[in-house]
C-alpha positions as CSV (number, residue, x, y, z in Angstrom):
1,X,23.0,105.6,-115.3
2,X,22.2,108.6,-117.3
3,X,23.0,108.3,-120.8
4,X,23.4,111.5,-123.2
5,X,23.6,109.5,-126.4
6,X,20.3,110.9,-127.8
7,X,21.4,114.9,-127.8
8,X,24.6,115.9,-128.6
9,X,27.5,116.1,-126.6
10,X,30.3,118.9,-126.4
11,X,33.8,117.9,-126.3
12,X,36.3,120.2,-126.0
13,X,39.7,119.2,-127.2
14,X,42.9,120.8,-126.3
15,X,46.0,119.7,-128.3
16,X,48.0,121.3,-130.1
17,X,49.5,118.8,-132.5
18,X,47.3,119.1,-136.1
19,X,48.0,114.8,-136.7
20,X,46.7,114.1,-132.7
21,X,43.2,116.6,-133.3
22,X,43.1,114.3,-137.0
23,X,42.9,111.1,-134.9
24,X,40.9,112.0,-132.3
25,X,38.4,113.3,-135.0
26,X,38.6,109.9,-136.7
27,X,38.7,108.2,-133.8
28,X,35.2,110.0,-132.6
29,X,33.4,109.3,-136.1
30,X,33.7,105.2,-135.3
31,X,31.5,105.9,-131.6
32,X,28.1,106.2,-131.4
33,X,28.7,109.5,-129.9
34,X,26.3,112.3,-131.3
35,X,29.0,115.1,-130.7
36,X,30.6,118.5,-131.6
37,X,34.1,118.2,-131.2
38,X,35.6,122.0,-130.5
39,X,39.4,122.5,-130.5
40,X,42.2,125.1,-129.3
41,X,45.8,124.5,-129.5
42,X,46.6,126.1,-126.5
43,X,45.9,126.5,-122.7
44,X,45.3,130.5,-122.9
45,X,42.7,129.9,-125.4
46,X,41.4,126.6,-123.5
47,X,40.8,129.0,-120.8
48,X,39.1,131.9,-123.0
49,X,37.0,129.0,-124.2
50,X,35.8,127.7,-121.3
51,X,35.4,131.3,-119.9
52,X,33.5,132.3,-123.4
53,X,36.0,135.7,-123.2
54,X,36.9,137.4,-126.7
55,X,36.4,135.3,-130.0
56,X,35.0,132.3,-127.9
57,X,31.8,134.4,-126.0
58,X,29.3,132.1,-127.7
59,X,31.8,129.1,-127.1
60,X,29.1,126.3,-125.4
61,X,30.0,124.8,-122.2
62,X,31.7,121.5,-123.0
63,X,30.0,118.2,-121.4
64,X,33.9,116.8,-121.2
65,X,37.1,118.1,-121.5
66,X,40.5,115.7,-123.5
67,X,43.2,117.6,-122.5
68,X,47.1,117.3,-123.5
69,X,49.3,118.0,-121.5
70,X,52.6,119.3,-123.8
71,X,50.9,123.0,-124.7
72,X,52.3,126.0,-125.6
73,X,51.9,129.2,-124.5
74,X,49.7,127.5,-121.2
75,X,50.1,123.9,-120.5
76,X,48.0,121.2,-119.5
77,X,48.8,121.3,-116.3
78,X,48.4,125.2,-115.7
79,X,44.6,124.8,-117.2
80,X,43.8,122.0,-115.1
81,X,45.3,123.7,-111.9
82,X,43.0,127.0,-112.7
83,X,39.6,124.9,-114.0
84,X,39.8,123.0,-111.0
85,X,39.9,126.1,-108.5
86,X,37.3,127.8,-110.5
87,X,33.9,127.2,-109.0
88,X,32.0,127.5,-112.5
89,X,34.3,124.9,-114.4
90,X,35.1,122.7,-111.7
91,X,33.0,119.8,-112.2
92,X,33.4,119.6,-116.2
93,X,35.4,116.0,-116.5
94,X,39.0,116.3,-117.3
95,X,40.3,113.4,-119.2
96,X,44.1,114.3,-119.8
97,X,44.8,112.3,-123.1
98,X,48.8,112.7,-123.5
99,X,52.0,110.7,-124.6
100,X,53.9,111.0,-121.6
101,X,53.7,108.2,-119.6
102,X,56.4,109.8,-116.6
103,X,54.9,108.8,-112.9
104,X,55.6,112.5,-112.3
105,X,53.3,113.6,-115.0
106,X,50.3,110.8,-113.6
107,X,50.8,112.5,-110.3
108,X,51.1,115.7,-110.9
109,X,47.8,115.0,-112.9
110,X,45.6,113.5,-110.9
111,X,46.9,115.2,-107.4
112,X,45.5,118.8,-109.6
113,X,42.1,116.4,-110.0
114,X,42.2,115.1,-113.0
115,X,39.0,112.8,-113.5
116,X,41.3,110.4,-115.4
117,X,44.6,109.6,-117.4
118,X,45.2,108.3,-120.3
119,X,48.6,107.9,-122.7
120,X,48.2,108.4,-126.0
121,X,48.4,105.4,-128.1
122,X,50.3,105.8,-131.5
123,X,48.3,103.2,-133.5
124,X,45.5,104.0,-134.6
125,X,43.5,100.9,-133.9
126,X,44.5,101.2,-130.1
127,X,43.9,105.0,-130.2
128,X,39.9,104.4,-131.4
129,X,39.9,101.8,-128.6
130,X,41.1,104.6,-126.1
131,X,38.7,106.9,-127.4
132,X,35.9,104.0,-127.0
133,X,36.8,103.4,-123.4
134,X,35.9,106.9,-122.7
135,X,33.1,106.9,-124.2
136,X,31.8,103.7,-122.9
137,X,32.4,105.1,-119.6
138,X,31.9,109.1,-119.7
139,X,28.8,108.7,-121.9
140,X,27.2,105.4,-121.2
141,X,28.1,104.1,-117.8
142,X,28.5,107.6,-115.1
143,X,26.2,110.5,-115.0
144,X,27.7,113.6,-115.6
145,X,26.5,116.7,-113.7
146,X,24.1,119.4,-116.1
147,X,24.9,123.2,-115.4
């Protein structure tokens, strides 16, 4: 078990609803998590991002990926169909945090690789739990790979 508590992680967040990026903000200052939180609305710019192209060519490499589903432009599913194929991105986790709870959406999901799934509570109390579950187990309990 590796932990990564003592440097700071990068956590790239991709939603594009302004109250869901408040909560998840909120919901990472309760953790123990020593992190940068980095967010883009939208899967074209999840991409750039993660390919440091244009405005994001200093953009660090995240440690973990919380990706919604419901984007514009590019959505969830599109990004996680291209990072999976791309040998360089690959292996960053993918947690898709969303509110859609169809078995369509879990399959599509997880048969493009998602690491995990996860519906978006709407309370807040359960919504800092969900983000405590994945950080008790993407930062404290696996070991995720180093680039």
């Amino acid at each position: 078990m590796m932990s990564k508590l003592s440097n700071s992680m990068n956590i790239l967040l991709v939603e594009d609803n302004p109250a869901d990026v408040r909560l998840t903000k909120e919901a990472l200052a309760d953790t123990k998590i020593v992190h940068k939180l980095h967010n883009v609305s939208d899967g074209r710019h999840a991409l750039s991002f993660l390919r440091r192209q244009d405005k994001y060519s200093s953009a660090p490499r995240p440690d973990i990926i919380l990706l919604d589903l419901n984007l514009p432009i590019k959505d969830g599913r599109e990004v996680l169909a291209e990072l999976k194929v791309d040998s360089d991105l690959k292996n960053i986790p993918i947690v898709v945090l969303t509110t859609s709870e169809r078995r369509e959406d879990i399959k599509a999901a997880y048969d493009l690789h998602a690491n995990c799934y996860i519906v978006k509570p709407i309370d807040f109390e359960q919504f800092c739990i969900a983000i405590k579950s994945i950080e008790n187990f993407w930062f404290n309990t696996v070991s995720l790979p180093s680039v």
